[in-house]
C-alpha positions in Angstrom: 0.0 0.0 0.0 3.0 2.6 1.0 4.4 1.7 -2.3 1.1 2.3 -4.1 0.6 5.9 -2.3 4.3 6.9 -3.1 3.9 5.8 -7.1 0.7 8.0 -6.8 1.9 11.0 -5.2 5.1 11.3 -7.5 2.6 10.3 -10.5 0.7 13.5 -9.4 3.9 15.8 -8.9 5.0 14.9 -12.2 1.9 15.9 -14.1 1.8 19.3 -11.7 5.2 19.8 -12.7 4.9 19.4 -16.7 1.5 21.3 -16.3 3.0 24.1 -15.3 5.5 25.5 -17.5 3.3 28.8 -18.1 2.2 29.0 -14.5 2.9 32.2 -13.2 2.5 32.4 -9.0 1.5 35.8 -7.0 1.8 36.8 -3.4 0.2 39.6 -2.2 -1.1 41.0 1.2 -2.6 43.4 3.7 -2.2 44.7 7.3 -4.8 47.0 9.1 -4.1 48.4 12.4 -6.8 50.9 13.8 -7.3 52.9 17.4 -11.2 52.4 17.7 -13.0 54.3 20.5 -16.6 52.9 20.8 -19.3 54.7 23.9 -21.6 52.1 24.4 -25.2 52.6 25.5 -25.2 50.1 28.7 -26.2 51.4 32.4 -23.1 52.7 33.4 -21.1 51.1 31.1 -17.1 52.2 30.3 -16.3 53.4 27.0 -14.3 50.4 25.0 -11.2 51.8 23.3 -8.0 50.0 22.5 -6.0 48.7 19.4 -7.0 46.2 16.9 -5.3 44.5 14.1 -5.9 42.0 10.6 -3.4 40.8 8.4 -4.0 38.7 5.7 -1.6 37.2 3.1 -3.2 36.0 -0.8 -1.3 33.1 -2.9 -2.5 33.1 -6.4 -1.2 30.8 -9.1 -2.5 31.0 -13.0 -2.0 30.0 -16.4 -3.0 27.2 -19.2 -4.1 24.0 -18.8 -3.0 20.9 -21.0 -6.3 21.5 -22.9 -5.9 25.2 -23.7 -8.6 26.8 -20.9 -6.8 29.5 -18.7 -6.6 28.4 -14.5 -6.3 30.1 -11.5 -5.9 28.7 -8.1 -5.4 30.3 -4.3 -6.2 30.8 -1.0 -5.8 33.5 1.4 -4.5 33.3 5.0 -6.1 35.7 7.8 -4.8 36.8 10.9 -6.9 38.9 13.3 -5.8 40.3 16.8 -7.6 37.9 18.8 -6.2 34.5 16.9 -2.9 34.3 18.6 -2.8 30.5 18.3 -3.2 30.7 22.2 -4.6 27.3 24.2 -8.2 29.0 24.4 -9.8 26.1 22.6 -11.7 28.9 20.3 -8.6 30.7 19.3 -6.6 29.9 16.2 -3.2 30.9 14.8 -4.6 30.9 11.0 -7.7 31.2 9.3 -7.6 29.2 6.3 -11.4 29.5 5.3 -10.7 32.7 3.4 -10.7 32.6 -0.2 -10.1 29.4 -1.0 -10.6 28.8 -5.0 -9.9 26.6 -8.2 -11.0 28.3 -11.4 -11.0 27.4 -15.2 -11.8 30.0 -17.2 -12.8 29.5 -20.9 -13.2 33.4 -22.2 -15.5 35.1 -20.7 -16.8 32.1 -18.7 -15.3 30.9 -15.1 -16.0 27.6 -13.4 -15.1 28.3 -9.3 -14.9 25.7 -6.5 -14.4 27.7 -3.4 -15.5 29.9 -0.7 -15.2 33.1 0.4 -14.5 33.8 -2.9 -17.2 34.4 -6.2 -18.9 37.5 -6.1 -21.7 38.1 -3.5 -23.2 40.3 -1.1 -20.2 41.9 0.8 -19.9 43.7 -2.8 -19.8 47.7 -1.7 -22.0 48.7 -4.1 -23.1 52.1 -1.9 -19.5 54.6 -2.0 -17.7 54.6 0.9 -14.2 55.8 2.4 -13.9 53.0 4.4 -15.1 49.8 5.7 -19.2 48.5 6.5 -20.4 50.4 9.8 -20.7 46.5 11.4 -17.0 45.9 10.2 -15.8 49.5 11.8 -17.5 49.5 15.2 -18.4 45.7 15.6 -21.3 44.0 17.6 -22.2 46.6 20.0 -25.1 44.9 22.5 -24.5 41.4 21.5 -23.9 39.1 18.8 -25.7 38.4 15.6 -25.2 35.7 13.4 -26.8 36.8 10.6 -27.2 33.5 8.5 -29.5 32.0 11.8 -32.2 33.2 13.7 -29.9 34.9 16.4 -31.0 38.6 16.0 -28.9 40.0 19.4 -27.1 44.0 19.1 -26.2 45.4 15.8 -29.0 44.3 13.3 -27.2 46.1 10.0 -24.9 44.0 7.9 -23.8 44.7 4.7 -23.3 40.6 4.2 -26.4 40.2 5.6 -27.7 36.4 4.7 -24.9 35.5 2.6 -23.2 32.4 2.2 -20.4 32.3 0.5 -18.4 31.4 3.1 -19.0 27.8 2.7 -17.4 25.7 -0.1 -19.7 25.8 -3.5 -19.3 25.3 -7.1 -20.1 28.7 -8.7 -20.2 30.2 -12.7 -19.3 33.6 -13.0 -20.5 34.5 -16.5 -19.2 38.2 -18.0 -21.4 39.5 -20.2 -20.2 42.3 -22.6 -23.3 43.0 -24.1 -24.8 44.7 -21.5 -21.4 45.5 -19.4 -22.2 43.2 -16.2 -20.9 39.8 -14.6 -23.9 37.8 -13.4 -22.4 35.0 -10.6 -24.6 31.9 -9.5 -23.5 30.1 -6.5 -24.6 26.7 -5.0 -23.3 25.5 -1.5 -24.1 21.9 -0.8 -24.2 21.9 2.5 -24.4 25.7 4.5 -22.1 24.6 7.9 -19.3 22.7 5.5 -15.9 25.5 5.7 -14.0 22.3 4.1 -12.1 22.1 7.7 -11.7 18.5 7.8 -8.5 17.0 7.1 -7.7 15.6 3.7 -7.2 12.2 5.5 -10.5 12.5 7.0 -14.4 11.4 6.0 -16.6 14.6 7.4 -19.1 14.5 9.5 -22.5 14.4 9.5 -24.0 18.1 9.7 -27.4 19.7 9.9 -27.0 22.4 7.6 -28.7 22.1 4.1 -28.4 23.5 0.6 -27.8 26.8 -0.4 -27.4 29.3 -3.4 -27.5 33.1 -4.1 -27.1 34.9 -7.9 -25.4 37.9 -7.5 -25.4 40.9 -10.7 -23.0 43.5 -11.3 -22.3 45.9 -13.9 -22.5 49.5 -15.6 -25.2 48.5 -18.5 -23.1 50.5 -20.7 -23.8 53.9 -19.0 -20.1 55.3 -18.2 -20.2 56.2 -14.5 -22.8 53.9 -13.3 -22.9 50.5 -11.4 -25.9 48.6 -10.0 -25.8 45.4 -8.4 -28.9 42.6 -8.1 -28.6 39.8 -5.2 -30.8 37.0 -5.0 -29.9 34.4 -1.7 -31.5 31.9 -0.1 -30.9 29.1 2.4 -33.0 25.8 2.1 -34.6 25.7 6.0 -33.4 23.1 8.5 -35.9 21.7 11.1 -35.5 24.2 13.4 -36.7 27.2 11.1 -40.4 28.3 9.8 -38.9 29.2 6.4 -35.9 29.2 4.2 -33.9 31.9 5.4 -33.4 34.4 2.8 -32.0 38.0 1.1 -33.0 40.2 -1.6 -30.8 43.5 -2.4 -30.7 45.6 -5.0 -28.2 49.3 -5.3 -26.6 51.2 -7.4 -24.0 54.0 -7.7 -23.1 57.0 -10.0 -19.7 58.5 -10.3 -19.8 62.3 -11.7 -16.7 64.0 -11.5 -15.2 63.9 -8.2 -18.5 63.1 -6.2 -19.8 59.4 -6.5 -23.1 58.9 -4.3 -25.4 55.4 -4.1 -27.7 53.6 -2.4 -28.9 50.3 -1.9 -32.0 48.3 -0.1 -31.7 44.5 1.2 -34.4 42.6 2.7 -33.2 39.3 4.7 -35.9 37.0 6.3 -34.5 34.8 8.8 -35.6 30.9 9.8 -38.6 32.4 11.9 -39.6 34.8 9.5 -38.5 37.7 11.5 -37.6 40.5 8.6 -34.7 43.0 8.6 -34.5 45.7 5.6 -31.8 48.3 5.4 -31.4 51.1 3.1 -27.8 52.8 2.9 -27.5 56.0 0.9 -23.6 57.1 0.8 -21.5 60.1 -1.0 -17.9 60.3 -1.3 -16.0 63.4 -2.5 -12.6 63.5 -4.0 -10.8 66.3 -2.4 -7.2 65.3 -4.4 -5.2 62.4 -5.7 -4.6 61.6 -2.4 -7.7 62.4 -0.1 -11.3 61.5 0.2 -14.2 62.3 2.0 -18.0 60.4 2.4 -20.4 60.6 4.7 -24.0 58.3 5.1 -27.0 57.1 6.8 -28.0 54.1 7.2 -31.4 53.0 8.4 -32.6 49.2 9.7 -36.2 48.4 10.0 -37.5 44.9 11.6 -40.7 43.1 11.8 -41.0 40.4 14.0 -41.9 36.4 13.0 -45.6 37.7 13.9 -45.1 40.5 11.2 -45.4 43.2 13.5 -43.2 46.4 13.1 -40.3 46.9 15.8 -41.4 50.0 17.3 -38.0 52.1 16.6 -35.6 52.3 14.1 -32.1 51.2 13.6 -30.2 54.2 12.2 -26.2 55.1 11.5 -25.0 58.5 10.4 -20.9 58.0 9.5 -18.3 60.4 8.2 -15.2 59.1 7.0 -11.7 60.8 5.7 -9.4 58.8 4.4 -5.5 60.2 3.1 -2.9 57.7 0.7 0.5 58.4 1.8 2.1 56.3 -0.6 3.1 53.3 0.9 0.3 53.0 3.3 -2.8 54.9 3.5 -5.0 56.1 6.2 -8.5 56.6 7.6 -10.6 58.8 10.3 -14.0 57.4 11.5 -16.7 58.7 13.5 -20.3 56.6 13.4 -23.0 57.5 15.5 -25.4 54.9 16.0 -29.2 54.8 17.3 -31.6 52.3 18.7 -29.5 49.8 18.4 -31.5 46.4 18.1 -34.8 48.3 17.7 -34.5 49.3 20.7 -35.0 53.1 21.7 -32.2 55.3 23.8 -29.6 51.9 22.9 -27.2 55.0 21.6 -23.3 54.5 20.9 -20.3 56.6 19.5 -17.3 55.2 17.7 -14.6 56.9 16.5 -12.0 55.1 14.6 -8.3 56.0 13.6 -7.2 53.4 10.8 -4.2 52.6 9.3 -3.6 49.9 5.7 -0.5 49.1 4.0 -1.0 46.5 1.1 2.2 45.1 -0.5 
């Protein structure tokens, strides 16, 4: 058997090896470090300021296959503050569930196996300086997980319902006709992050079936961009319904001023509803500086159907400077009635730093 495995593993490294001759291999990355000073709403709670950090490094390999069509394969490995590879068991040194990918491209045509990858609804369709509000001042009054019926603290997200984070096969179609790239994804199975070993049979799991067809494109009008988002999760027996999103935005770029907005509906398993509208508007001050400001606002009905009786809204103003070799940012978000609920007020300001290499 040992000899077997060792015939088949130099069998394969030979093909890799003749297969690519016009393989051409990238590395690229990013670091973020930011000051972020959030004012929580709590009875007499502190204000939570400190330092955070994210680095993430991208592998990319392309070129032809044997048969002609053009490949690209990668993965990307993320490092946030709190993944020190410490002995909490729910800390890790890596994560390796970002952008993994195989592609074979045949013109304007790409076949993807992946995740975190194809093109969904983390797209920022609505202009912006910087990051999503959740990214910039995080969960404030609790968690939600936004692809179950966990609805704690910060309702708005822009990936709201998406789930591309889980390994599917995709297409990603261009289509020059009418100056768009339309993606269909389909995820077998919605809790599989393709963490098992290669040695290993996975699990059994609850999760079921999902896909989500995702639009992008100018329609030929120089300037403009809209994007369409479609997602949906098949239900598992704990839910009422198959959770579900439907977004739709678009943007205009006129001179130095680009402005946008966008709507997304997500019904959860228990038919609770969320909808956000985002309107945003950036300025171009120089080559080198920016400006944008923009409100957000969440509105939520319960699994009854009855309207939460306040608002989710987020006014943000962001400056952001390139120095060259890194670039920076200034946040300041004012949030209100966070999780529906009135007087659940915050303040964050953020100081935010990116070098990409």
């Amino acid at each position: 058997m040992k000899k077997t495995l060792l015939l088949t593993t130099a069998l394969i490294g030979n093909l890799l090896i003749l297969g690519s001759v016009q393989a051409q291999t990238t590395i690229t990355g990013e670091l973020k470090m930011a000051y972020k000073s959030v004012e929580g709403f709590a009875t007499g709670s502190k204000t939570n300021s400190g330092f955070t950090s994210e680095r993430q490094i991208n592998f990319a390999n392309k070129g032809k296959l044997n048969n002609g069509l053009d490949y690209v394969a990668g993965f990307s490995l993320e490092q946030d503050g709190n993944e020190d590879g410490g002995s909490a068991s729910d800390r890790k040194a890596i994560d390796g569930t970002e952008g993994n990918y195989f592609n074979i491209i045949s013109g304007n045509t790409t076949i993807t196996l992946g995740m975190d990858h194809i093109l969904n609804g983390d797209y920022a369709i609505v202009p912006r300086v910087g990051a999503p509000m959740n990214e910039e001042i995080g969960v404030i009054g609790g968690t939600t997980v936004v692809r179950t019926d966990s609805r704690a603290g910060l309702q708005y997200s822009q990936s709201l319902g998406d789930n591309n984070e889980f390994m599917g096969l995709g297409v990603v179609q261009k289509i020059p006709q009418i100056g768009g790239t339309l993606a269909v994804n389909f995820v077998p199975r919605v809790d599989d992050a393709a963490q098992t070993a290669d040695t290993a049979v996975p699990v059994t799991a609850v999760g079921k079936s999902a896909y989500s067809v995702f639009f992008v494109g100018d329609l030929g009008v120089k300037g403009l961009q809209v994007a369409l988002e479609r997602a949906q999760n098949e239900k598992n027996g704990a839910n009422l319904t198959d959770p579900k999103v439907t977004a739709f935005g678009a943007s205009y770029t006129m001179g130095d001023f680009s402005f946008g907005a966008e709507r997304q509906k997500f019904i959860d398993g228990t038919k609770a509803e969320t909808e956000t509208t985002e309107f945003g508007l950036t300025y171009k001050i120089n080559n080198n500086a920016s400006a944008g400001i923009g409100r957000i606002v969440t509105e939520g009905k319960t699994s009854t159907g009855a309207a939460k009786t306040s608002d989710e809204e987020i006014q943000y103003l962001q400056i952001g400077y390139n120095l060259g070799g890194f670039a920076t940012q200034l946040s300041y978000i004012d949030a209100e009635n966070v999780g529906y609920t009135a007087a659940n007020d915050a303040q964050a300001f953020v100081a935010k730093i990116i070098a990409k290499f």
